[in-house]
C-alpha positions in Angstrom: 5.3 -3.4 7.9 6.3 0.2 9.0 7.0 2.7 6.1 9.9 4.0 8.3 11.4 1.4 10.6 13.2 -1.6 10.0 11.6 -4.8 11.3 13.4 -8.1 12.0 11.7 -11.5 12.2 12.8 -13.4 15.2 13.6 -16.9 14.2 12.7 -18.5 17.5 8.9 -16.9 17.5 8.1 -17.3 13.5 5.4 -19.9 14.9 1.9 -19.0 15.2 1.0 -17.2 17.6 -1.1 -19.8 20.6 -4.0 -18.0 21.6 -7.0 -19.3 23.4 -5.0 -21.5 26.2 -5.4 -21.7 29.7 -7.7 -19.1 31.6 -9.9 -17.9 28.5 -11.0 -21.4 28.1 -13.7 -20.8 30.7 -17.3 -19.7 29.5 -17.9 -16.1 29.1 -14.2 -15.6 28.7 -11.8 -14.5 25.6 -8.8 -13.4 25.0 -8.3 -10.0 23.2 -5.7 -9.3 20.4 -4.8 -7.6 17.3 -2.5 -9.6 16.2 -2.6 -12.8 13.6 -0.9 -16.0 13.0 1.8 -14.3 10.6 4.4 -14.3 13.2 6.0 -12.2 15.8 8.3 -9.5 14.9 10.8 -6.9 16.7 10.5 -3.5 16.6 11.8 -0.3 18.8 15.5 0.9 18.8 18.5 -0.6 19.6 19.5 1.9 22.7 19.3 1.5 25.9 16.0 3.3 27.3 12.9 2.5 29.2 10.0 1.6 27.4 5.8 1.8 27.9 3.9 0.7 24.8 0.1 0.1 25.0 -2.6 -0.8 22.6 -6.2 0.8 22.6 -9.2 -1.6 23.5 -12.6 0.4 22.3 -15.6 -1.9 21.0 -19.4 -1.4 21.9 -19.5 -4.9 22.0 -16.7 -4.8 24.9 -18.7 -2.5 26.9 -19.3 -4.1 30.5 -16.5 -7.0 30.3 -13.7 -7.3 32.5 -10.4 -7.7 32.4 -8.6 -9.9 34.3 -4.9 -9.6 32.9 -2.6 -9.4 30.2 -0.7 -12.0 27.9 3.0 -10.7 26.9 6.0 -11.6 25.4 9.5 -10.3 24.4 11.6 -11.3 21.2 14.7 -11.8 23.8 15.1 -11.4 27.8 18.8 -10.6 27.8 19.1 -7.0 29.4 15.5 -6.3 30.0 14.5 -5.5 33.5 11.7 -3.9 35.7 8.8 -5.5 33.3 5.5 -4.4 34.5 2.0 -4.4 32.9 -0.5 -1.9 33.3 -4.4 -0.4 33.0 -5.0 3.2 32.1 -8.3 5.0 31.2 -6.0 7.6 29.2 -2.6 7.2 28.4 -0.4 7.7 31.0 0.8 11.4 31.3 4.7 12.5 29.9 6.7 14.3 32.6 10.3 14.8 32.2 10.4 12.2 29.8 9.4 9.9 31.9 5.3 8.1 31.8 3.5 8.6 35.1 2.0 5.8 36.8 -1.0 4.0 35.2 -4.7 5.2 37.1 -5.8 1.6 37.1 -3.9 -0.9 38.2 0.1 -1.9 37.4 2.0 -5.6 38.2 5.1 -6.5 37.7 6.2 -9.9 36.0 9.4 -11.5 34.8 9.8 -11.2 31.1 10.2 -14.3 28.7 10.2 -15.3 25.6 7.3 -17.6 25.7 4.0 -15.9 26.3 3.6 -14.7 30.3 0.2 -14.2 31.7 0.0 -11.3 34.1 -3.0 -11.4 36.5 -4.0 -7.7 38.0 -5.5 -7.8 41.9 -9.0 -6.9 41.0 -10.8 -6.7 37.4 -11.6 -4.0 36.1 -15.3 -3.1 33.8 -15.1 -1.7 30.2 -16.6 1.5 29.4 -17.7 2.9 26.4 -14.7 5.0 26.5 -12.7 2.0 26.2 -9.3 1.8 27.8 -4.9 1.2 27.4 -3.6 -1.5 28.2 0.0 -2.1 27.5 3.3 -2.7 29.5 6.9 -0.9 30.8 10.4 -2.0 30.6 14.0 -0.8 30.6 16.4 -2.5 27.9 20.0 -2.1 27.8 22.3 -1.3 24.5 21.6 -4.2 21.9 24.9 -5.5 20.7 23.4 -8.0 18.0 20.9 -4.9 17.1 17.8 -6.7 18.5 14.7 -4.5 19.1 12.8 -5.3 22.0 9.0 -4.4 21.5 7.0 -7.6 19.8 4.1 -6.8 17.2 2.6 -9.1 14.9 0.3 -9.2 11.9 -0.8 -5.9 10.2 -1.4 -2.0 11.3 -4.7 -2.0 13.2 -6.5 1.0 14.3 -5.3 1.7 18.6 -2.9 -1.1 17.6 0.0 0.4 18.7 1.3 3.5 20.7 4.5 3.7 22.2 7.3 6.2 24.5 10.7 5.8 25.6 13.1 7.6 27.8 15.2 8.6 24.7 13.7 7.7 21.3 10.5 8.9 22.0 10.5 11.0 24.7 8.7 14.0 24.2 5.1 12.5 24.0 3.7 9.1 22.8 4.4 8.1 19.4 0.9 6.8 18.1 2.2 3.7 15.5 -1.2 2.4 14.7 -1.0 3.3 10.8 2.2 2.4 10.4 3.7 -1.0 12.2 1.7 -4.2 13.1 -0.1 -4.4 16.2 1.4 -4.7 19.4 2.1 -8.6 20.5 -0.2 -8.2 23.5 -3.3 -10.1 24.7 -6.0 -8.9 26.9 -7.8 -11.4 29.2 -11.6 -10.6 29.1 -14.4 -12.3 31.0 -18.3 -11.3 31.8 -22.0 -11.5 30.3 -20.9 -9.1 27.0 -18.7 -12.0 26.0 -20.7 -14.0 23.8 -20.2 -17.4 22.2 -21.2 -16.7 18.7 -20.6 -13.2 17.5 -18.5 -11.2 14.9 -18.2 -7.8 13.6 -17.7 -6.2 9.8 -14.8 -3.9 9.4 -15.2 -0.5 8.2 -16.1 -0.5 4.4 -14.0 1.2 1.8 -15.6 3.8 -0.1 -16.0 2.4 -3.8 -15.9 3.6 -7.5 -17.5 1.3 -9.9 -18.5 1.3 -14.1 -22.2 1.2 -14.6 -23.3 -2.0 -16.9 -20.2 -3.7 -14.7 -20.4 -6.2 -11.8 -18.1 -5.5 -8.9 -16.8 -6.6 -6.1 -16.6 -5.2 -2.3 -13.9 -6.3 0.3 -15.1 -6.4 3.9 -12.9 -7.7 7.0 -14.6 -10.2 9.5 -13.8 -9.7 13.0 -14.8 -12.2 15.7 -15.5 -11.2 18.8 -17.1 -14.5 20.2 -15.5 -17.2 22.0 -16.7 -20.4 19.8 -14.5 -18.5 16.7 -16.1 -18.2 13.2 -16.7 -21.5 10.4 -19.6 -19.8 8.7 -21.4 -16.9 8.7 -24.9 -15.9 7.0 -25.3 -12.2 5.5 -27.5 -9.3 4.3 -25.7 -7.2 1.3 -28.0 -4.1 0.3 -27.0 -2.3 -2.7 -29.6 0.6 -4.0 -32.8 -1.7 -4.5 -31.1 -4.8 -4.8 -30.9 -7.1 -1.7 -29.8 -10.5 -0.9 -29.2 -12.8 1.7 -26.0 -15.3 1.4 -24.4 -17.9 3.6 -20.7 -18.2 3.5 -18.5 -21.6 5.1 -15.1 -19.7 5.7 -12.1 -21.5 4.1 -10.1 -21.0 7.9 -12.6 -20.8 10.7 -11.2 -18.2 12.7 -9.8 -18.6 16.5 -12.1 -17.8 19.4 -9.9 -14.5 19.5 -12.1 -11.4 20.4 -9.8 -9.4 17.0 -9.3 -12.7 14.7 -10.0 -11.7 11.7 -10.6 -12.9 8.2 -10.5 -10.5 4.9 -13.7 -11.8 2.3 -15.0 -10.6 -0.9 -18.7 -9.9 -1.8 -19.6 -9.8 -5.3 -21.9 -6.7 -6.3 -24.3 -6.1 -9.2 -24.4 -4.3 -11.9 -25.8 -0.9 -11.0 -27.4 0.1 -14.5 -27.6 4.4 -13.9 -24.6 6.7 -12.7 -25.1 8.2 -9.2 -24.4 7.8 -5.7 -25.6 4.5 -3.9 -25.2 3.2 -0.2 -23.8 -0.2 0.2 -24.8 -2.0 3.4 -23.3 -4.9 5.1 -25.3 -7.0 7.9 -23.7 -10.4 9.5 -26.6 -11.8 10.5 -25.5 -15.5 11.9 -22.6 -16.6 13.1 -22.0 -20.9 13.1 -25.9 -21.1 12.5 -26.7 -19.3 15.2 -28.6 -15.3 15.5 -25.4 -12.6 15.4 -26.1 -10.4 18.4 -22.8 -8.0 18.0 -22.9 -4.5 18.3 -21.1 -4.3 15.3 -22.6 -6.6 13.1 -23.4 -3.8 10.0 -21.3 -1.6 8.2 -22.1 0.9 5.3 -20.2 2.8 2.4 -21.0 4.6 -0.5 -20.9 2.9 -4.0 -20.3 6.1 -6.7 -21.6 4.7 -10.0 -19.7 6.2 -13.1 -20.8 5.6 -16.9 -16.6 6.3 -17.5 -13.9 4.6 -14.7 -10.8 6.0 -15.0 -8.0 3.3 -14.2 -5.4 5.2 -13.0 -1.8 4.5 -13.9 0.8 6.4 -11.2 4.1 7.7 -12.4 7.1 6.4 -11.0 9.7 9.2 -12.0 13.6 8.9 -10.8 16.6 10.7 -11.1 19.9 9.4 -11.6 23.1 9.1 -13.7 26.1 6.7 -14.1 28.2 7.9 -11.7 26.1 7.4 -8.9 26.8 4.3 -7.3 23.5 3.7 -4.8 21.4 4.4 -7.9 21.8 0.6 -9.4 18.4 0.1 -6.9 16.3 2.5 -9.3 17.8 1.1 -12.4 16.6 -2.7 -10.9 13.3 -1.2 -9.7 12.0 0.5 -12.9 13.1 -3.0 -14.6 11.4 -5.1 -11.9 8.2 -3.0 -12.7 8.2 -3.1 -16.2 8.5 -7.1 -15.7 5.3 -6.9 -13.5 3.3 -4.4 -14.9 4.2 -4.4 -18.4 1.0 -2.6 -19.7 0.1 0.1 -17.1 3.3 0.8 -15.2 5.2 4.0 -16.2 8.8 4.7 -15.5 10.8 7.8 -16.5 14.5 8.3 -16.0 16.0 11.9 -15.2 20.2 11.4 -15.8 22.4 13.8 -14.7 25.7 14.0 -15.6 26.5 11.4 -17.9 25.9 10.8 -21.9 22.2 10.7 -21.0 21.6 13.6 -19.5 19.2 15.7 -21.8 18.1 18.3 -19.2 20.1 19.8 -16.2 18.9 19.7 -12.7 17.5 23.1 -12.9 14.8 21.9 -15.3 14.3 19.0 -13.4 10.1 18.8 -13.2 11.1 17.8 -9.6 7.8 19.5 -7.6 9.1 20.8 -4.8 5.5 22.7 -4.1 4.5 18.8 -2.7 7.5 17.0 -2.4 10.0 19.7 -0.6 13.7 20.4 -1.8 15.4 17.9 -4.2 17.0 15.7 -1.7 20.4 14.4 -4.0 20.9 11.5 -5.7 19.0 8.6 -6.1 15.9 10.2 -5.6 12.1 9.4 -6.8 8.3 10.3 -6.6 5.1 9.2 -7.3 2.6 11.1 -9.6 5.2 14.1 -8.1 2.6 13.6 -5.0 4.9 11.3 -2.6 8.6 11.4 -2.5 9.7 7.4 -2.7 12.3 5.3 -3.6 12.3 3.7 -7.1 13.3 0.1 -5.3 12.6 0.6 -2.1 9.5 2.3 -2.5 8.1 3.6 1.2 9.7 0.6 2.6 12.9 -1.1 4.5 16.0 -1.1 3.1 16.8 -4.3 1.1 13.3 -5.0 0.5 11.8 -4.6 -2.8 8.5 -2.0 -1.7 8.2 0.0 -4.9 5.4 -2.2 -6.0 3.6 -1.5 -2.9 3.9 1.9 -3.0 3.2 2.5 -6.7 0.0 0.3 -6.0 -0.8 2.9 -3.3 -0.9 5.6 -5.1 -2.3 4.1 -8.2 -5.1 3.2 -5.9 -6.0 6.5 -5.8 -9.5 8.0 -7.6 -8.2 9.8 -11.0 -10.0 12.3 -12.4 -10.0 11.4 -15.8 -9.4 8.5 -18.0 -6.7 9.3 -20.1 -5.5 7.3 -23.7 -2.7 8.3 -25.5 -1.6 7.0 -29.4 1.0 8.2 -32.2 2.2 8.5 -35.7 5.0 9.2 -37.6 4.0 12.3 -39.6 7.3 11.7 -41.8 10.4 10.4 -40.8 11.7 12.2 -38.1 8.7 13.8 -36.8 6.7 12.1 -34.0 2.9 13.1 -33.1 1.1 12.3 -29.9 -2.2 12.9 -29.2 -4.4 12.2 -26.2 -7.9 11.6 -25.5 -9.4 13.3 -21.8 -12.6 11.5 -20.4 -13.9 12.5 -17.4 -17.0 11.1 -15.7 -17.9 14.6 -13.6 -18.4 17.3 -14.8 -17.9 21.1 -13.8 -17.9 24.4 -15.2 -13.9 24.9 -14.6 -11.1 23.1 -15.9 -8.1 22.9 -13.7 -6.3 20.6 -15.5 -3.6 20.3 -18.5 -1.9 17.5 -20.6 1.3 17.7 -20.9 3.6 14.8 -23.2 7.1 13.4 -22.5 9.0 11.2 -24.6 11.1 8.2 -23.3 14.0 6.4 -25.2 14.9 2.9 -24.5 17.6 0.3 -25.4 20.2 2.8 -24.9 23.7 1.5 -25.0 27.4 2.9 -25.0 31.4 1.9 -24.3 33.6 3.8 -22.5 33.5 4.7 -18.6 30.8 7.5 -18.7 28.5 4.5 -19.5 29.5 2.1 -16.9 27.4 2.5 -13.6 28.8 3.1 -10.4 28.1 0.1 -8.1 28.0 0.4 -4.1 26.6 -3.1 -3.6 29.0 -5.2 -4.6 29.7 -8.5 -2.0 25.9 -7.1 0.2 23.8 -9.7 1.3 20.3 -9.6 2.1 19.0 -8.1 -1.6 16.3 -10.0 -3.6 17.6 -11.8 -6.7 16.7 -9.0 -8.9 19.4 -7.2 -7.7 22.2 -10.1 -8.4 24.2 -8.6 -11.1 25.2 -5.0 -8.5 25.6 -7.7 -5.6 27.5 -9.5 -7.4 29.7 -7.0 -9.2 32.5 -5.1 -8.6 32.3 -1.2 -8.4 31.2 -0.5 -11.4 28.9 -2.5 -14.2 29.4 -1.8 -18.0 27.5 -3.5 -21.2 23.7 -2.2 -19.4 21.4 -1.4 -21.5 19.3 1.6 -20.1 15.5 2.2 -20.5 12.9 4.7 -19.2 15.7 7.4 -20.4 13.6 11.1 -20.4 14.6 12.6 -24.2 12.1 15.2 -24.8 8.8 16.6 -23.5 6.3 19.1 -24.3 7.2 21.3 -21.2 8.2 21.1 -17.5 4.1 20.8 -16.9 0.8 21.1 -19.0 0.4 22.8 -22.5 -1.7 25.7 -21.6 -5.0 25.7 -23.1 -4.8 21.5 -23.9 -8.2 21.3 -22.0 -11.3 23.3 -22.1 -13.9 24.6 -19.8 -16.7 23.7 -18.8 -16.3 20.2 -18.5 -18.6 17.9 -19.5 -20.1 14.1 -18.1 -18.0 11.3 -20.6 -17.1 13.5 -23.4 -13.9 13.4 -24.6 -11.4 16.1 -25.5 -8.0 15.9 -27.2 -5.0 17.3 -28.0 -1.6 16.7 -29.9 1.9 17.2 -29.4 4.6 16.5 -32.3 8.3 15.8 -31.1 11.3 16.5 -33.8 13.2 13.6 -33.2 16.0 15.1 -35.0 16.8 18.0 -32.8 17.1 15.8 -29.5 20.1 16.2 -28.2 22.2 15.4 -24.7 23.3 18.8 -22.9 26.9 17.8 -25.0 25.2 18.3 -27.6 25.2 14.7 -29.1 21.8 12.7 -30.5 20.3 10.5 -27.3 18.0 8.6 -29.9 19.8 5.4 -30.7 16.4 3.5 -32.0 13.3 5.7 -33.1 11.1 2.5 -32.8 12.2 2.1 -29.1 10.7 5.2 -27.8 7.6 5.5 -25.8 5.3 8.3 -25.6 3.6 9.2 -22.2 0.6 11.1 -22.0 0.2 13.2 -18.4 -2.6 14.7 -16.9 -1.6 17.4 -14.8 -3.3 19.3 -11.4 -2.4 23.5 -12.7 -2.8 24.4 -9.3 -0.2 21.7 -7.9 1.6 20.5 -10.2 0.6 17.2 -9.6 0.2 14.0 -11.9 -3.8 13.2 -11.8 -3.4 10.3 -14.4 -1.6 9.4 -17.2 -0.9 6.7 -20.0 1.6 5.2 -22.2 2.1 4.3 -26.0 5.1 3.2 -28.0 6.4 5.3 -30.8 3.7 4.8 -33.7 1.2 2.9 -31.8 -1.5 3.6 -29.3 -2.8 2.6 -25.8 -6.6 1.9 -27.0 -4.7 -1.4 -29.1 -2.2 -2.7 -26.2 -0.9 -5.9 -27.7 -1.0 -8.1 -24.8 1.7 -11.7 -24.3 0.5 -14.3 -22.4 1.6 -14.7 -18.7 1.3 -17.1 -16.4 -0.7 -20.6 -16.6 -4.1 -20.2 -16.7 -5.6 -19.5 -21.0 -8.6 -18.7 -21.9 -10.6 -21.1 -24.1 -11.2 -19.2 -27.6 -14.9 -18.8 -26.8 -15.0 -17.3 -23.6 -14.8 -13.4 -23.7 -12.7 -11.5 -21.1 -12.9 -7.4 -20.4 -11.1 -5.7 -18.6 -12.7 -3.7 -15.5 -13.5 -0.7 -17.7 -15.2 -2.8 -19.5 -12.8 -3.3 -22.8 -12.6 -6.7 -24.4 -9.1 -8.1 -23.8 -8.3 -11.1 -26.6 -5.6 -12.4 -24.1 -5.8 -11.9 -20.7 -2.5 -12.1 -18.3 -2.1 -12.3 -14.6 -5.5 -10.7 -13.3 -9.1 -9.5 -12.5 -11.6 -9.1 -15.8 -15.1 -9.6 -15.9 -16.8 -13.0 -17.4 -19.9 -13.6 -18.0 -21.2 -11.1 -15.7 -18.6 -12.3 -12.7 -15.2 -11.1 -12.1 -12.3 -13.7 -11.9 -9.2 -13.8 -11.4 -6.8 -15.0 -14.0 -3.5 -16.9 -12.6 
């Protein structure tokens, strides 16, 4: 899905999509498409405007086929008219807002909502440069707020560029990283079509713990006409090679862009250091691989210390705010999901919980831009979100996705994090720095804030404002602000920020140089006592309900590189764990964690056993 743009499945296309009839059922022929069996979706505006979207065909193993014609369809016909499709070397030039004529060829057809095959006069041959083919249309006003373009499946590189007359005027809009492919098919036929073939995807760069099998993700891409049921395969990792034979669990479609996502385990690599990681298909159904595009290669970074990075999800808030029930919901939703390594903090303004004012908000406008009101959130203060909706639509629960984004991220440090009471009221932190490079500066603090939970009160300042009473469309977590009236008293609020060492990193917490795996530390002791709301009243209702959080910050942006959590008293290197879900653990098998910690009871998850990793359900 788009981080931006609001998609809407159309009922009447939710089907598979039907590829492979008709025409491409002769030899030597194939259809092309990025698209997938997930569905066809709607995307575009809702104005009236004319339209020319196009997706970008460019594969060696392409070079020297033809294409005959095109395969489109339209999530409805009602007020669409001069439909044509279209061949371009380039996309077509923007003058006066308007797209210039194709330099290849251009046909007009009647739109439908069934797939329409579009024929063009003469073929024309693939070049290594590749080539656009896409379609034009004009579309009046949507009344029902219908969007006319069709994509399907996921963001594909050259999946998706688009112009219109009013949206998009100025130049194309190139969608390929944000919204799922366009719904378009390209007829291809010739001698460079083969019957057996398939490609490997790009592969991802990868961080791995030495003494620590892995695993590797690769996407299979067929570009033969006979589809994909098995393929056989050469992984090279350092000195290790090995050749293995794989019987997919879906044969793919003779689709030249079908594609299948698979996993390849990896060795142990014993030394830290930099590896290359190749990936051959070298059969395809049994039969010799000839695709042009038939190897891929990464680099495997080996490190004796993997830092598991844990993003921050900070929002700001306050009672009276009544579209900030989402972030309340969110942070909760999270907690319920991620229980051990997600980390929530909540700024209040303007009501009993409100400890700091806006001024001292550590909002980092240096990244993130001017404080844009109420609700508002970021990640790791690097990416300005929303703390339900994460990067996505409106109604949809995204913050998962986006925390995962950014948690996905290389850290530069492992960080743990544990405390004690030092007497009654005085709470000490102290955490532990590993990084696995090292270098002669030190451009990073650690910086401690401290988060009160189970907070409760009576009276109106503790009631929430609620705009979401009687909307529809909202998952069940947000039921009880759907379903209530305009405010929502007896919550019980968590995630509250009380306290913190300072707006960013306690100077001098780290030292240069940096050195390879050693550890440094530092401590921070919080007077429970003296916290206070800006009213002057104690926040602390529960001293065993706080939670310490250990950050690592960038000095130079002040930016989150990593950071950890602990509750009051205990520490992060001793997580007591519950068990989730429905697969336990016999007591004699041992489970670690991918940095290679022992974990006694495993929940929902990836850890390593035996040597193999697998996944716990």
């Amino acid at each position: 899905m788009t981080l931006r743009h609001r998609l809407f499945l159309i009922g009447t296309m939710a089907a598979a999509l039907v590829f492979g009839r008709g025409t491409a059922t002769a030899q030597n022929s194939i259809w092309y498409s990025l698209g997938d069996r997930s569905g066809v979706y709607g995307t575009g505006t809702t104005k009236g405007e004319t339209y020319n979207v196009a997706l970008h065909l460019q594969s060696d193993a392409l070079v020297g086929a033809q294409v005959l014609g095109v395969r489109i369809v339209f999530p409805y016909t009602e007020g669409i008219s001069d439909a044509s499709a279209w061949l371009s070397r380039e996309l077509p030039a923007v003058k006066s807002r308007k797209v210039t004529a194709p330099d290849i060829a251009q046909q007009a057809f009647t739109p439908s909502t069934a797939y329409t095959e579009v024929l063009f006069d003469a073929p024309y041959t693939v070049t290594a440069d590749g080539l656009y083919a896409g379609y034009a249309f004009t579309t009046a006003d949507s009344e029902d707020k219908a969007r006319p373009v069709a994509v399907t499946g996921a963001a594909q590189p050259g999946g998706f560029f688009i112009h219109s007359t009013s949206t998009y005027r100025t130049a194309w809009r190139d969608f390929s990283a944000e919204q799922p492919a366009l719904a378009l098919q390209v007829l291809l036929k010739g001698d460079a079509i083969a019957t057996d073939a398939a490609a490997v995807g790009a592969l991802q760069e990868l961080n791995v713990q030495t003494g620590q099998p892995d695993q590797t993700l690769f996407e299979l891409v067929n570009h033969g006409n006979a589809g994909v049921r098995s393929i056989d395969y050469t992984i090279t990792l350092g000195s290790y090679s090995e050749q293995r034979h794989v019987i997919l669990p879906h044969a793919l479609q003779g689709v030249f862009g079908s594609r299948a996502t698979l996993s390849a385990d990896l060795p142990a690599i014993d030394e830290k250091g930099s590896y290359t990681l190749t990936l051959q298909i070298d059969r395809v159904n049994g039969q010799p691989n000839a695709d042009a595009e038939r190897q891929a290669q990464t680099t495997v970074q080996a490190y004796n210390t993997l830092p598991r990075h844990r993003a921050v999800l900070e929002e700001y808030t306050g009672t009276w705010c009544g579209y900030c029930p989402r972030g309340f919901v969110g942070l909760e939703e999270m907690q319920r999901l991620h229980p051990d390594d997600f980390i929530g903090i909540s700024y209040h303004n303007a009501d009993p919980m409100e400890v700091i004012t806006i001024n001292d908000f550590p909002w980092n406008a240096q990244t993130l831009g001017s404080f844009p009101g109420y609700p508002a959130a970021s990640l790791d203060r690097i990416a300005q979100t929303d703390a339900y909706c994460g990067f996505g639509a409106y109604t949809t629960f995204g913050i998962e996705d986006a925390w995962q984004i950014v948690s996905d991220l290389f850290a530069p440090a492992a960080v743990e994090v544990e405390s004690q009471w030092t007497d009654s009221k005085t709470l000490t932190a102290t955490a532990h720095v590993t990084f696995p490079v090292g270098r002669a500066d030190c451009p990073y603090e650690v910086g401690f804030i401290l988060v009160a939970n189970g907070l409760t009160g009576t009276g109106n300042s503790w009631d929430q404002a609620n705009y979401y009473g009687g909307e529809t469309g909202w998952p069940a977590s947000m039921d009880a602000f759907t379903q209530g009236g305009s405010t929502v008293s007896g919550l019980t609020y968590n995630f509250v920020y009380v306290a913190r060492s300072g707006k960013a990193g306690i100077a001098g917490s780290l030292s240069a140089p940096i050195i390879d795996d050693q550890t440094q530390s530092c401590s921070y002791s919080f007077d429970i006592a003296a916290i206070t709301n800006t009213g002057g009243q104690p926040v602390v209702q529960d001293k065993e309900r706080l939670t310490v959080v250990a950050l690592l910050f960038d000095k130079a942006t002040g930016e989150i590189a990593n950071a950890n959590k602990c509750a009051a008293g205990g520490s992060s290197l001793a997580t007591a764990i519950s068990h989730v879900g429905t697969s336990r653990p016999t007591p004699a098998t041992q489970y670690y964690d991918l940095q290679g910690r022992r974990v006694d009871h495993p929940v929902t998850g990836l850890y390593i056993v035996g040597g193999r990793k697998v996944l716990v359900k």
